[in-house]
Phi, psi and omega in degrees: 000130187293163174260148150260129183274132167246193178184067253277129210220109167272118147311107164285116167254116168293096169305114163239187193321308203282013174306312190287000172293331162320306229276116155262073191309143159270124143305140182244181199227332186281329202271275184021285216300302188310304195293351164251354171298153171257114175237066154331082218042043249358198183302162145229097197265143180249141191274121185094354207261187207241302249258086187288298177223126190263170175223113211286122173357291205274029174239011179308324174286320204282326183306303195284327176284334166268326155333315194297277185339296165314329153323293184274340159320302209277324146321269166347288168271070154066351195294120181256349168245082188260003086150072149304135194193141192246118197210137189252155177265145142295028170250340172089006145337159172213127160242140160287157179195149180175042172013305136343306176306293194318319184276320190277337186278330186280338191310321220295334177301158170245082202209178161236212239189121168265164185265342168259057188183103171232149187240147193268154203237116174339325191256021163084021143253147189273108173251155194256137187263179158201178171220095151327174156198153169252155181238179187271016176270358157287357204238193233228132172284149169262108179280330207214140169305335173268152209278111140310092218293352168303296180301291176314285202299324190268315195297326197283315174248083196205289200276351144318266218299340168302334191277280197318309211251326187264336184293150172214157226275353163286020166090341175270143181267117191230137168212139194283135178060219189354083166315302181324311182299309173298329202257341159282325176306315184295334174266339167278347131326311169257003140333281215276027185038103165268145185277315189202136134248164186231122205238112164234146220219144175275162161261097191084038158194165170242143358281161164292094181291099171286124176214106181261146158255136166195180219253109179256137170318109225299356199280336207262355162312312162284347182272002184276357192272295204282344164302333197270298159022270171333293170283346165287316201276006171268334171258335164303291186326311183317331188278309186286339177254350164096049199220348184306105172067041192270175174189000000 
């Protein structure tokens, strides 16, 4: 009697991009936040400070759009008073401020406080600083070439919020200094497969201008609208109320 041989025969599915055109990132509000920090030779977390984040004269809108976020964070995690507050210098500087905050946003780093090294406070107490960065070992790994709403949803909004305060409407992304910061943008940019980027940098001056450019996948267009969106109708209002660069 013949034997019939069988035999189990596995699909390999070769994942392509375009599986991932569905893929509908959610903002997380805490990675937002990271992409709008400024990390200018890096953060400077103060341990205990009031100050979450400053802003440049001409950044009053973007200043008010991180309120927001600092906001919908502090939702999130539950906080129902988190005392959030927005305050301009004469000089038209804008700082966020909340203490709460301010301690929950330095936790997303990864770092520790050294003991010989304080910053002196207006009202004359010494809290011990650092100067932080982030890296992309903070965001959730990306296991799989199909898109995963953990890993995916912090890269999607890590690079929101780098748009609202660094995107200008050519598409380019320009940030002064924080090398660290730039070589994080870069990866996460090809985290979300991009066709090409391009980092071009001044030489033989301060600060160092940094401008990444790169060729994005038609699925990452639209979300790239709506980040510049976000950020046009926030400095038009600014405009329409007369708050645009106030001092």
């Amino acid at each position: 009697m013949d034997e019939e041989m069988t035999s189990d025969t596995t699909q390999i599915r070769v994942i392509q991009h375009d599986d991932n055109d569905a893929f509908e990132p959610t903002l997380d509000p805490a990675f937002v936040l990271l992409g709008m920090v400024n990390e200018y030779s890096g953060r400077q977390a103060i341990e205990g400070g009031d100050i979450v984040e400053r802003f440049y004269a001409d950044e009053r809108p973007v200043a008010k759009l991180f309120a927001n976020y600092l906001l919908q964070y502090a939702t999130r995690l539950g906080i129902e008073s988190p005392g959030i507050s927005t305050s301009h210098a004469e000089t038209g500087h804008s700082s966020v401020e909340s203490r709460r905050m301010n301690d929950q946003l330095n936790a997303l780093y990864r770092f520790e406080y050294p003991d010989d090294r304080a910053a002196t406070m207006p009202d004359g107490q010494r809290l011990r600083f650092a100067h932080v960065s982030l890296g992309i070992d903070a965001f959730p790994q990306k296991r799989s070439m199909l898109y995963e709403p953990e890993a995916m949803n912090a890269r999607f909004s890590y690079l929101h919020g780098v748009l609202l305060r660094y995107g200008r409407d050519d598409g380019v992304i320009r940030i002064a200094n924080a090398s660290e910061k730039v070589t994080l943008v870069q990866q996460v940019l090809a985290d979300l497969d991009v066709h090409w980027i391009s980092h071009r940098y001044s030489v033989g001056g301060a600060p160092c201008c940094n401008e990444v450019s790169f060729g994005p996948r038609p699925r990452l267009v639209g979300f790239l609208d709506r980040a510049r969106a976000e950020r046009a109708e926030a400095f038009a209002a600014a405009v329409r109320h007369g708050t645009l660069g106030e001092s």
